[in-house]
C-alpha positions as CSV (number, residue, x, y, z in Angstrom):
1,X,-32.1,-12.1,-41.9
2,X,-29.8,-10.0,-39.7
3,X,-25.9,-10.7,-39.8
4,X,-24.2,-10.9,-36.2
5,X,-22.2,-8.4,-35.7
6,X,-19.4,-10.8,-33.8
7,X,-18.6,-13.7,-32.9
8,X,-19.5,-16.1,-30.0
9,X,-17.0,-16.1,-26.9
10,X,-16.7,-19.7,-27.2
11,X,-15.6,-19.2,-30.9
12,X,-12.3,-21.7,-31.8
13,X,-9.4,-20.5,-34.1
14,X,-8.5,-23.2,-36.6
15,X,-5.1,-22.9,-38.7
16,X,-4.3,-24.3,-42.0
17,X,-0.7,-24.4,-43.8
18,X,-0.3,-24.9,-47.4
19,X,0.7,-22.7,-50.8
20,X,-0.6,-19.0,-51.4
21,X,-0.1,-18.1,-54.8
22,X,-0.5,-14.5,-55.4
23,X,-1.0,-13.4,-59.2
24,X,-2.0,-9.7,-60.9
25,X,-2.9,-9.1,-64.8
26,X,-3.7,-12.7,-65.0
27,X,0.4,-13.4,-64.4
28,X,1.4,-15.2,-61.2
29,X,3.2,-13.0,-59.4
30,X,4.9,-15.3,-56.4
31,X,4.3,-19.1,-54.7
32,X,5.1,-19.1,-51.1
33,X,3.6,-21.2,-48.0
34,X,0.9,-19.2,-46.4
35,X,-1.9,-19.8,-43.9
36,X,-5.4,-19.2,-43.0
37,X,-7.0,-19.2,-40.3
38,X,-10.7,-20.1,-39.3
39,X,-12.4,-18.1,-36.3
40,X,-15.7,-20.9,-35.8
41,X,-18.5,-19.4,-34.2
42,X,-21.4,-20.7,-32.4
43,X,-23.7,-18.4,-34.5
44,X,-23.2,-19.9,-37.6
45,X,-20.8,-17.2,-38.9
46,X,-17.4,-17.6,-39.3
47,X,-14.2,-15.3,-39.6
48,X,-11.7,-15.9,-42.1
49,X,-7.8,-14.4,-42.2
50,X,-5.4,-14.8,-45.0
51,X,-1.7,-14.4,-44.5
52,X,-0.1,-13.5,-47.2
53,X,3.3,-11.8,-48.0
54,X,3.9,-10.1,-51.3
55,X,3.2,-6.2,-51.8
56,X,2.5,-5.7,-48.4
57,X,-0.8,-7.5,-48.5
58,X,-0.9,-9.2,-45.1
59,X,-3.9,-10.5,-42.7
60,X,-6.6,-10.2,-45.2
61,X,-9.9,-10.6,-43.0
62,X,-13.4,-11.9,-43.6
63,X,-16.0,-11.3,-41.1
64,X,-19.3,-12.9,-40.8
65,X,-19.2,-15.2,-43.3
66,X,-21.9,-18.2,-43.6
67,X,-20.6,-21.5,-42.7
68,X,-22.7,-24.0,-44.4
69,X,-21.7,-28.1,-44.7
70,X,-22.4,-30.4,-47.0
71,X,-21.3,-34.4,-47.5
72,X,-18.5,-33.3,-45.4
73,X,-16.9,-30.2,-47.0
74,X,-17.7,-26.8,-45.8
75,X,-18.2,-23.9,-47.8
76,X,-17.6,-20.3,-47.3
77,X,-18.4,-17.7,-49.9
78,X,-18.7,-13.7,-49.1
79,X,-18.1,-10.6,-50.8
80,X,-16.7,-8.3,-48.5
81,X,-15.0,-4.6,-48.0
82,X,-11.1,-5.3,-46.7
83,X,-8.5,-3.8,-45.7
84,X,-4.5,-4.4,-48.2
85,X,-1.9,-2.7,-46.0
86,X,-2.1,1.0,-45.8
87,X,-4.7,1.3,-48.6
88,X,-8.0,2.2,-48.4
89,X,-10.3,-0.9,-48.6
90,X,-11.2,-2.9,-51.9
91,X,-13.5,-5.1,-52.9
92,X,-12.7,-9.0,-52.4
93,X,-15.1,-12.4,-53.3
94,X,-13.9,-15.3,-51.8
95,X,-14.4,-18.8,-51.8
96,X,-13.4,-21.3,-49.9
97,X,-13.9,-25.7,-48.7
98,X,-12.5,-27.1,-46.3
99,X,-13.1,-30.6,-45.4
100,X,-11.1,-32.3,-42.0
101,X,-7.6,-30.9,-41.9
102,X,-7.6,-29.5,-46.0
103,X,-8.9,-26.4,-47.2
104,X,-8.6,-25.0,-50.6
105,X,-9.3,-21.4,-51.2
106,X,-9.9,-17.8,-53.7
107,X,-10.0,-14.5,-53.2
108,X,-10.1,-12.0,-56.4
109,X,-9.4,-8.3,-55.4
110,X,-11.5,-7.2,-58.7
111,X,-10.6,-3.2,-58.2
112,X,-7.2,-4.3,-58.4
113,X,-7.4,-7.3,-60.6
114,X,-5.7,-9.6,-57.6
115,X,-6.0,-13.0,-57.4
116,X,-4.7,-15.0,-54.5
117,X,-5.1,-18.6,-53.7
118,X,-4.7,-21.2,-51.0
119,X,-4.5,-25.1,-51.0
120,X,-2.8,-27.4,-48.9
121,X,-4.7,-30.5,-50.3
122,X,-1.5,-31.8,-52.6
123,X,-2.1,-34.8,-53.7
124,X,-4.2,-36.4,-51.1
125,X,-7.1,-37.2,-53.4
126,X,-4.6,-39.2,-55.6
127,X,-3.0,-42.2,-56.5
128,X,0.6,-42.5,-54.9
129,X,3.1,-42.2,-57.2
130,X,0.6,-42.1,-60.0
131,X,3.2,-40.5,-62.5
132,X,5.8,-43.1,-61.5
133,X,8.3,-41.3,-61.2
134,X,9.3,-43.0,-57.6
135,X,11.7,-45.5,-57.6
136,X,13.3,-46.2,-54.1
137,X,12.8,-49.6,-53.5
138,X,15.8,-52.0,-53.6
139,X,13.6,-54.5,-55.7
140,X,13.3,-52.1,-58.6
141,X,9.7,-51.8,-58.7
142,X,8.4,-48.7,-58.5
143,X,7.0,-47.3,-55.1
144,X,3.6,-48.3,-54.0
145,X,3.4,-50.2,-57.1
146,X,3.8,-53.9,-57.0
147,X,4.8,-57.0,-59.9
148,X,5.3,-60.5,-59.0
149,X,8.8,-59.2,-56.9
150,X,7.4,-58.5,-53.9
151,X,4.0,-61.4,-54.7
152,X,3.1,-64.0,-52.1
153,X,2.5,-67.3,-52.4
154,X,4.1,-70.5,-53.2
155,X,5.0,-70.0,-56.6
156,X,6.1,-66.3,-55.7
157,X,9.7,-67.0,-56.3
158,X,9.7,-68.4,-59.4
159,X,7.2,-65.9,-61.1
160,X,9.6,-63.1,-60.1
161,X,12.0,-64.6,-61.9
162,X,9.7,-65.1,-64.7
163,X,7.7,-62.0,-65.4
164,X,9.2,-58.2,-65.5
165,X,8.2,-55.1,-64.1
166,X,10.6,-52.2,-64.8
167,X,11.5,-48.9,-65.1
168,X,11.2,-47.4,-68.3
169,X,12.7,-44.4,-70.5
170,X,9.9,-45.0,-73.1
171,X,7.4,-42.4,-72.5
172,X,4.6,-40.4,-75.0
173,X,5.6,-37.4,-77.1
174,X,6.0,-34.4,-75.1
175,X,6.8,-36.0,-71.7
176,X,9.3,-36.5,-69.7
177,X,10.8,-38.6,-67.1
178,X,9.7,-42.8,-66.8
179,X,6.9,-45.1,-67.3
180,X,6.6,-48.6,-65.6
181,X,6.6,-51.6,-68.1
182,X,5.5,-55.2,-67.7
183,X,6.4,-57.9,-69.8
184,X,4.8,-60.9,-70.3
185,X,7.0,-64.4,-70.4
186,X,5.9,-67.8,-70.9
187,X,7.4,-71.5,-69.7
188,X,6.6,-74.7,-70.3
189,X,3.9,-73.1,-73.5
190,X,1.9,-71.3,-71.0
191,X,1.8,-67.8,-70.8
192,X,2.3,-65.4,-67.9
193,X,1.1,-62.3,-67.7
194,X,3.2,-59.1,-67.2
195,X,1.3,-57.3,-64.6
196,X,1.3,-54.2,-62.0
197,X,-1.2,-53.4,-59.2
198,X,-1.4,-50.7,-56.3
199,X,-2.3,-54.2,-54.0
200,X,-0.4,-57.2,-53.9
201,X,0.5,-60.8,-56.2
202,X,-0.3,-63.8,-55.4
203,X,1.4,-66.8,-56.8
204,X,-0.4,-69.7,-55.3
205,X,-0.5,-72.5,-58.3
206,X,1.2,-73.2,-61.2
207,X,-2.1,-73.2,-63.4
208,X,-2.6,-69.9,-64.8
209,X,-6.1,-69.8,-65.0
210,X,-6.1,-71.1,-60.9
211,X,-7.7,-67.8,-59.4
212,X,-5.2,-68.9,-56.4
213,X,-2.6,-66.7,-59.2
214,X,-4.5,-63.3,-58.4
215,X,-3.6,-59.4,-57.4
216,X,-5.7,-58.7,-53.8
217,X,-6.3,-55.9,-51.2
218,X,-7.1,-55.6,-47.4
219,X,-6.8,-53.2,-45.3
220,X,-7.2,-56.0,-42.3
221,X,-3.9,-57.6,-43.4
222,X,-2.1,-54.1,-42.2
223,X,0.5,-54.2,-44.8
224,X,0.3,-50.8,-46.1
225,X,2.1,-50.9,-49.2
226,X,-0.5,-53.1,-50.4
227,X,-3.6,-50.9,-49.4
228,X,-4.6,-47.6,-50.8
229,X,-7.3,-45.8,-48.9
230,X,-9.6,-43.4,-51.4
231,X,-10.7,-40.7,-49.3
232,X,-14.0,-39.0,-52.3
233,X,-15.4,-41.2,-55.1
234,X,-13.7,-40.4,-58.4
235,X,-15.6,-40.0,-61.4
236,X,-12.8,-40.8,-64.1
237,X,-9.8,-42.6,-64.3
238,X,-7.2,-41.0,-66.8
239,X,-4.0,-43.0,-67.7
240,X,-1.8,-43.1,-70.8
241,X,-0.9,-46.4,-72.1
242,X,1.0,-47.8,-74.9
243,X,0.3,-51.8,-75.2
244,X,2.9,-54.1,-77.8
245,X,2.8,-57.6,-78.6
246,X,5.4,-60.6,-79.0
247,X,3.1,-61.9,-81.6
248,X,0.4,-60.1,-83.5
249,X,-3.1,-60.8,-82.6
250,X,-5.8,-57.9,-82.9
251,X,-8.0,-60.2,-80.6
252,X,-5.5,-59.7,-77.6
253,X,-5.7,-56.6,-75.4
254,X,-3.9,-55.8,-72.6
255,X,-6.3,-55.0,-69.6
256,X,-6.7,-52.1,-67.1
257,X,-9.0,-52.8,-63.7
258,X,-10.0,-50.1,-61.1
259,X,-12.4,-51.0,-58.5
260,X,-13.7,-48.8,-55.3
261,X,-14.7,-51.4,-52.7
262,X,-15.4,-51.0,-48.7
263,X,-11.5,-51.8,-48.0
264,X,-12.3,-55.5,-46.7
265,X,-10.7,-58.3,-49.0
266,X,-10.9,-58.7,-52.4
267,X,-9.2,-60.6,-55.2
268,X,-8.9,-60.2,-59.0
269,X,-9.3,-63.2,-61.0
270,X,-12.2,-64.0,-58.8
271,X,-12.5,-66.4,-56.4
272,X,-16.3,-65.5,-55.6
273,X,-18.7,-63.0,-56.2
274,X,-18.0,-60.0,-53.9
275,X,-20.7,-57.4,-52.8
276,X,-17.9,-55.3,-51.0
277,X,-17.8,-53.5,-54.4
278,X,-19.0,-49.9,-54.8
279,X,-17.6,-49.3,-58.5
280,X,-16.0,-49.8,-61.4
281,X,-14.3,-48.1,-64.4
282,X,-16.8,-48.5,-67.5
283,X,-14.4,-50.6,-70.7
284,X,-10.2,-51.3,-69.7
285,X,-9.6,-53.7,-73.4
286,X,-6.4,-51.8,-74.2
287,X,-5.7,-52.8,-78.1
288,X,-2.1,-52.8,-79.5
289,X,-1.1,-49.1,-80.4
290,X,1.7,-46.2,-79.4
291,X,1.1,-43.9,-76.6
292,X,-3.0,-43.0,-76.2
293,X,-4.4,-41.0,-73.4
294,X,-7.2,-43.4,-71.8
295,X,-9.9,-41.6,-69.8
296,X,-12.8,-44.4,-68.0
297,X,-15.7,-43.5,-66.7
298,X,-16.8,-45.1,-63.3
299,X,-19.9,-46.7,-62.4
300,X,-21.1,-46.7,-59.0
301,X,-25.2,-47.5,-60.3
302,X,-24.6,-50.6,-60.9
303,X,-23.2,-51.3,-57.3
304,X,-25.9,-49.3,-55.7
305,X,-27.4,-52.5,-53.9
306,X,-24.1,-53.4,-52.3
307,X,-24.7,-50.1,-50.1
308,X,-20.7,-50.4,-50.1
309,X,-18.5,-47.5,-48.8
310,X,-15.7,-46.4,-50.9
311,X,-12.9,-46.2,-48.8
312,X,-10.2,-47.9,-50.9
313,X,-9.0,-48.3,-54.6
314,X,-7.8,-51.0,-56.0
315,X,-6.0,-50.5,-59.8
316,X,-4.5,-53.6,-61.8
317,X,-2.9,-53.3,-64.9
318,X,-2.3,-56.8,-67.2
319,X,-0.7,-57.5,-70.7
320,X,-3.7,-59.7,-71.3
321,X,-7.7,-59.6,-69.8
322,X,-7.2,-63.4,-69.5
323,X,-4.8,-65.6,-67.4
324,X,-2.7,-67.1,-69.7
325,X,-3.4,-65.8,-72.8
326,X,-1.5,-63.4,-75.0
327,X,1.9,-64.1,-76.2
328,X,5.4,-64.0,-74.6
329,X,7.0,-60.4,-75.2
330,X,3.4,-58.6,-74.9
331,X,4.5,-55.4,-72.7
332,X,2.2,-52.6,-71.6
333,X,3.5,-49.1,-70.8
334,X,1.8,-47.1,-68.1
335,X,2.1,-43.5,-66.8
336,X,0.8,-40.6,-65.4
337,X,-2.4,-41.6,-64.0
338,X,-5.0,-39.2,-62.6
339,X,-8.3,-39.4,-60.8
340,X,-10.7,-36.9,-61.9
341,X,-13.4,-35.7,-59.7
342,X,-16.2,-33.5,-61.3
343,X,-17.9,-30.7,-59.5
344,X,-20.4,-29.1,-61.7
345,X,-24.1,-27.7,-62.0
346,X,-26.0,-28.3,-64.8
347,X,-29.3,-26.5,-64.0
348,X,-30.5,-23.6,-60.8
349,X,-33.8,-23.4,-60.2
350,X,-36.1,-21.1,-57.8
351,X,-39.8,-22.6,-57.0
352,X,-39.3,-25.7,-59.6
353,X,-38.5,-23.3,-63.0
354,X,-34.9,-22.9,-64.1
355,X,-33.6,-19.3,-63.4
356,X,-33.9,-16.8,-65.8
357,X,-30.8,-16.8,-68.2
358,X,-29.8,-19.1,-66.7
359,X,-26.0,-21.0,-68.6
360,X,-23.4,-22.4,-66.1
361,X,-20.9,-20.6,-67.3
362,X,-22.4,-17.5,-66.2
363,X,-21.9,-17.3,-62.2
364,X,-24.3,-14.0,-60.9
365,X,-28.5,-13.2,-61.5
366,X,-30.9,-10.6,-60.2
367,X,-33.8,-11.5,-58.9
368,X,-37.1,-9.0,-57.3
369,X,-38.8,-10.4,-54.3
370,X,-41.3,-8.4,-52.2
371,X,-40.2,-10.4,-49.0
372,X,-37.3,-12.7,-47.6
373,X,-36.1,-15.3,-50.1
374,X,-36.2,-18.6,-48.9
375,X,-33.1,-21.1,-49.5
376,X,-35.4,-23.9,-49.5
377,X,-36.7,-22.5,-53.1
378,X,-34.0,-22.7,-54.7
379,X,-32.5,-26.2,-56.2
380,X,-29.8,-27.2,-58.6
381,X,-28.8,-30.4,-60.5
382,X,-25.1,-31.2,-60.0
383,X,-22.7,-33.6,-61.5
384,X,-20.2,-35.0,-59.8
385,X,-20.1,-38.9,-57.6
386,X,-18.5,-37.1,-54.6
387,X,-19.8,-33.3,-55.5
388,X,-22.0,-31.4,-52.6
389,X,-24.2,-28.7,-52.9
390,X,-24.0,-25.2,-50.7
391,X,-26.5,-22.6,-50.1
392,X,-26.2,-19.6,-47.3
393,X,-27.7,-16.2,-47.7
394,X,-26.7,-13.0,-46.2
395,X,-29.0,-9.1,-46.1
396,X,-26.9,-6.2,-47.2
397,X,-27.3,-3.3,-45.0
398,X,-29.2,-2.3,-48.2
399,X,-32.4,-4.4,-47.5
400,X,-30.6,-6.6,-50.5
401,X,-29.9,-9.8,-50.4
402,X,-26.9,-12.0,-51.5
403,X,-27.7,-15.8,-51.8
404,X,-24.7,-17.8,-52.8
405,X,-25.2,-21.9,-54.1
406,X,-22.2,-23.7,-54.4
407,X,-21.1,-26.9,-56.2
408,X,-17.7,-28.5,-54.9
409,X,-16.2,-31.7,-56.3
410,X,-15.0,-34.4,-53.7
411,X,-11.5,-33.6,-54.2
412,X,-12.2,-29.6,-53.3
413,X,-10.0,-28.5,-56.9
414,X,-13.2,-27.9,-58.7
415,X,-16.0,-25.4,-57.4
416,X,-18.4,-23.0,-58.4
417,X,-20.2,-20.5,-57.1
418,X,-23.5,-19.1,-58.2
419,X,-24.8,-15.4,-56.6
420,X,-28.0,-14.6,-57.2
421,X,-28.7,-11.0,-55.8
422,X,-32.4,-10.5,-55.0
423,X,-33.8,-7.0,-54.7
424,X,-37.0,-5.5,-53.3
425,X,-39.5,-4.8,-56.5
426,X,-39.2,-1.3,-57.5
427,X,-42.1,0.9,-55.9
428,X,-42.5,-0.7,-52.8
429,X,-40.8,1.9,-50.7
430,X,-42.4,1.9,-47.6
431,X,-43.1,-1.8,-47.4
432,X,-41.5,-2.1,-44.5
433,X,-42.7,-5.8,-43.1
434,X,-42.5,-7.6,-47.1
435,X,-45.8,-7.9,-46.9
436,X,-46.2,-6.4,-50.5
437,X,-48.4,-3.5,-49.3
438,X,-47.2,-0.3,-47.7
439,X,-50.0,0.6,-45.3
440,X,-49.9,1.3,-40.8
441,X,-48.8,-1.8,-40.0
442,X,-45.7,-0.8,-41.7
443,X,-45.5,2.5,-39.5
444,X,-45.6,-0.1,-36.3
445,X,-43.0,-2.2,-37.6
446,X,-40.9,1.4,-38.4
447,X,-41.7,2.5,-35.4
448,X,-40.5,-1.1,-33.3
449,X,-37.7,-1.0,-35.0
450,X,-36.6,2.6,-34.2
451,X,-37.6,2.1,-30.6
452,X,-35.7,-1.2,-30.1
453,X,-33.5,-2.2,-33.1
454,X,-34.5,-5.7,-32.4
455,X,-37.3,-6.5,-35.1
456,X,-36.7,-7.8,-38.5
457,X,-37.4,-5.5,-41.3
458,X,-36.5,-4.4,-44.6
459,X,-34.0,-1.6,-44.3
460,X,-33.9,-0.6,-47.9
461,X,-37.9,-0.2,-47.4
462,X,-37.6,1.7,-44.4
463,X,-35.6,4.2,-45.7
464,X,-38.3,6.0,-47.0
465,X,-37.0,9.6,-47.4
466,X,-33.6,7.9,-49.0
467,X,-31.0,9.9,-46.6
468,X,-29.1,6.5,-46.0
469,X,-30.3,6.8,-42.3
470,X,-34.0,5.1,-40.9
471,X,-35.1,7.5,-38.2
472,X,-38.1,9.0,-37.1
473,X,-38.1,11.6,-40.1
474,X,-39.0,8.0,-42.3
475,X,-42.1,7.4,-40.3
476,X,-43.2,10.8,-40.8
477,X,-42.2,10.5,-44.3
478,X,-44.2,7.0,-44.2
479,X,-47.7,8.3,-42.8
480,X,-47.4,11.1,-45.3
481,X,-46.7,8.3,-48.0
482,X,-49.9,6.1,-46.5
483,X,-52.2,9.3,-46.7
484,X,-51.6,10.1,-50.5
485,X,-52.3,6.4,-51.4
486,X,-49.2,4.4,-51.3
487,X,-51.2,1.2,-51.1
C-alpha cells in the first residue's frame, strides 16, 4: 500500500485552539494556549501542524497521516521523522481524535524524552458545575442546579419556603471549597423531601406521594437551565455524598437518580412508563454515613429495546427514595461529580486467535507476513458505551508495515493505541509480488516497477543486492538468485 506523497489541491485547512502542555523528564515544563492545524485531503491522508512555543519547538509537522473515523471521532496515529527548530530531526509518535469542533492530542519526542499535548475539550463531556463550586444566582441555589426555589407549580411557593437547598462549607477530608445541601422539612406530619436536580421542581399538589410533586426535563420547553444535553454515553457516574438523618432509621436512605433519555419529556416520580429512556445508573440507596466516594455503573442493556438516543442527562438527588418518607432534618451532602467514560481494549486478535503476547498494557507487536496484511484480519474487544475502534495501515519505505488499532473513549481523554509492525518472513528476498515464492514472475514485477514506478511491490523484497537502492543491478542480482534455486 503506497503512501501519497501530497496532498489533494482541494485539501481544507482546519484549526483548533485549546492548551499545549509541554513536559521533559516526565516534569511539565509549561501550559500555554496552542493550536493545531488539520490539512484534510481527498486521498485519505491528512497533514497535521503543532504550534507550540517553548524551547524553540515551533510548527511541528506530520505528513501523510491515515485519517480513519469511527462513531464519530477521528483518529490519527503516525510515527514520523520531524523537524524541532534548528535541530536535526527526531523521532515523534503521535496520536490524536478529533470529533466536530474538539480535538485532543500526543506527541512524545522519545530521543529526547518530550512530551507535548493538546486538548481543547474542557469540560464539554461534563456535568455543569458538577463540583459546585458556582454560585451566581440571586436565589442561592447553585448554578445549573435547581431545589424547590426556582420549582413550578401551584404549590411552588410554599415548598420554597419549606424545603432548603444551600451552599455548604461541609466538604470530605482533603477537599476544598463547597458542597450543595438539602434538607428535608415536614408540615402538617408529612414529610418533604430535601432535593436537587440538574432539571426542574414541580410543586403541583399538596399530597406528597401525588406524582404531580415531581423533578422533569425537556428540551421542547426551551428553558435551558432546566436541560442538560449529553453529548457521549457515560459509563460511570462518580459523586461523593455524605447523607444524615433528623431521626435514626437504618431503613431510610437518601436517593441518587441519573437517567440518559432521548431529550423529549420525562418526569421523576412517574407519571407513566416512559420508553424515551436509554439508561440508568445500576443502585443510588445512599445509607446514613460521613463523606463516601460513590461510583454507579450505568445500564444501557436493559433499555436496548427503547432504541432511544442519548442526548440528555437527567441527575436527581433526594433525602429519601420515597415521597414523603424519611424524617424532618434528614440532609444529604453532594459534590464533585464526574462522568467517567471508559475507552479500553481487552483482547487483539489477527484471523480469529488473540495476538501473540498479547497484555493491554503492552502497546507494540511484531508480526511476519509473506504478503500485504489485511485490516479486515485483525479485531479487538473494547470496553467502553461510547468507545470506537480505529485501524489504518501505512508501508515503510522498507517494504515494512506499520498497522496502528486504536480504542478512544466517547469523551476523547482516554485512548490507546496498539502498533503492530509486520515484517516480510526472513529468506524471502527476492519475493518481489508476496506471493511467497521468488521465481520470474518476480523479475517482471522488478522489472514493471523499474520501468514505470507505478506497480505495487514489496520494496524491502526488491532490494535484492541490499544497497538501499532497487535498480536494474537487483534484477540481475534476482535472475542470478532464481538460477541457483531461490525457490
Amino acid at each position: 500500500m503506497a503512501v501519497a506523497a501530497m496532498f489533494s489541491l482541494n485539501a481544507t485547512v482546519e484549526s483548533f485552539h485549546g492548551t499545549t502542555f509541554v513536559s521533559a523528564y516526565g516534569n511539565t515544563e509549561s501550559s500555554q494556549e496552542g493550536g493545531v492545524s488539520i490539512t484534510t485531503g481527498d486521498n485519505g491522508l491528512d497533514g497535521l501542524q503543532f504550534i507550540v512555543n517553548p524551547f524553540a519547538i515551533n510548527n511541528i509537522e506530520f505528513d501523510n497521516v491515515p485519517r480513519t473515523t469511527s462513531g464519530g471521532i477521528t483518529v490519527y496515529s503516525a510515527e514520523r521523522d520531524v523537524k524541532i527548530g534548528l535541530q536535526e530531526p527526531t523521532r515523534a509518535i503521535l496520536l490524536a481524535r478529533v470529533a466536530d469542533t474538539l480535538m485532543t492530542a500526543e506527541v512524545y519526542l522519545p530521543e529526547i524524552d518530550v512530551y507535548i499535548s493538546f486538548n481543547n475539550v474542557g469540560n464539554h463531556f461534563q456535568l455543569p458545575n458538577s463540583d459546585l463550586e458556582a454560585w451566581t444566582a440571586s436565589n442561592g441555589e447553585p448554578d445549573r442546579w435547581h431545589g424547590f426555589k426556582t420549582a413550578g407549580g401551584a404549590f411552588a411557593s410554599t415548598s420554597a419556603g419549606l424545603v432548603k437547598l444551600e451552599q455548604s462549607d461541609d466538604v470530605r477530608s482533603g477537599a476544598t471549597g463547597h458542597s450543595a445541601v438539602m434538607t428535608a422539612n415536614s408540615a402538617f406530619g408529612i414529610v418533604a423531601n430535601g432535593t436537587m436536580t440538574n432539571g426542574r421542581l414541580m410543586a403541583g399538589s399538596m399530597f406528597a406521594t401525588d406524582t404531580k410533586n415531581h423533578a422533569e426535563m425537556d428540551k421542547d420547553k426551551g428553558t435551558d437551565d432546566f436541560y442538560m444535553p449529553l453529548y457521549a454515553k457515560p459509563d460511570k457516574f462518580n459523586v461523593w455524598l455524605k447523607y444524615t438523618q433528623g431521626t435514626t432509621n437504618a431503613n431510610n436512605k437518601a436517593n441518587v437518580s441519573v437517567k440518559t433519555f432521548d431529550g423529549t419529556y420525562y418526569q421523576e416520580p412517574k407519571d407513566k412508563e416512559y420508553t424515551n429512556l436509554s439508561g440508568s445508573i445500576v443502585g443510588g440507596q445512599i445509607p446514613a454515613g460521613d463523606w463516601t466516594h460513590y461510583s454507579f455503573d450505568f445500564d444501557y442493556e436493559s433499555y436496548a429495546a427503547n432504541g432511544a438516543a442519548s442526548e440528555a442527562i437527567f441527575v436527581t438527588f433526594s433525602t429519601n427514595g420515597n415521597p414523603g418518607q424519611g424524617s424532618k432534618d434528614d440532609a444529604l451532602y453532594v459534590d464533585d461529580m464526574e462522568l467517567v467514560y471508559l475507552g479500553n481494549m481487552t483482547d487483539l486478535r489477527y484471523q480469529g486467535q488473540t495476538i501473540s503476547g498479547w497484555n493491554p498494557a503492552v502497546t507494540t507487536y511484531s508480526m511476519e507476513m509473506a504478503g500485504e496484511p489485511n485490516l479486515d484480519d485483525f479485531t479487538a474487544t473494547i470496553e467502553g458505551a461510547s468507545a470506537v475502534l480505529t485501524k489504518s495501515m501505512e508501508q515503510n519505505a522498507d517494504g515494512s508495515y506499520r498497522i496502528a488499532i486504536s480504542v478512544v473513549a466517547g469523551d476523547l481523554q482516554q485512548a490507546t493505541c496498539y502498533v503492530i509492525n509486520v515484517t516480510a518472513p526472513q529468506g524471502l528476498k527476492g519475493d518481489v509480488n508476496n506471493d511467497g515464492h521468488v521465481n520470474i514472475s518476480d523479475v517482471t514485477a522488478l522489472i514493471d516497477y523499474i520501468l514505470s514506478s507505478d506497480s505495487e511491490i514489496n520494496q524491502s523484497n526488491a532490494d535484492t543486492n541490499s544497497d538501499g537502492s532497487i535498480n536494474i543491478s537487483d534484477v540481475t542480482n534476482l535472475i542470478d538468485m532464481i538460477l541457483g534455486g531461490v525457490n
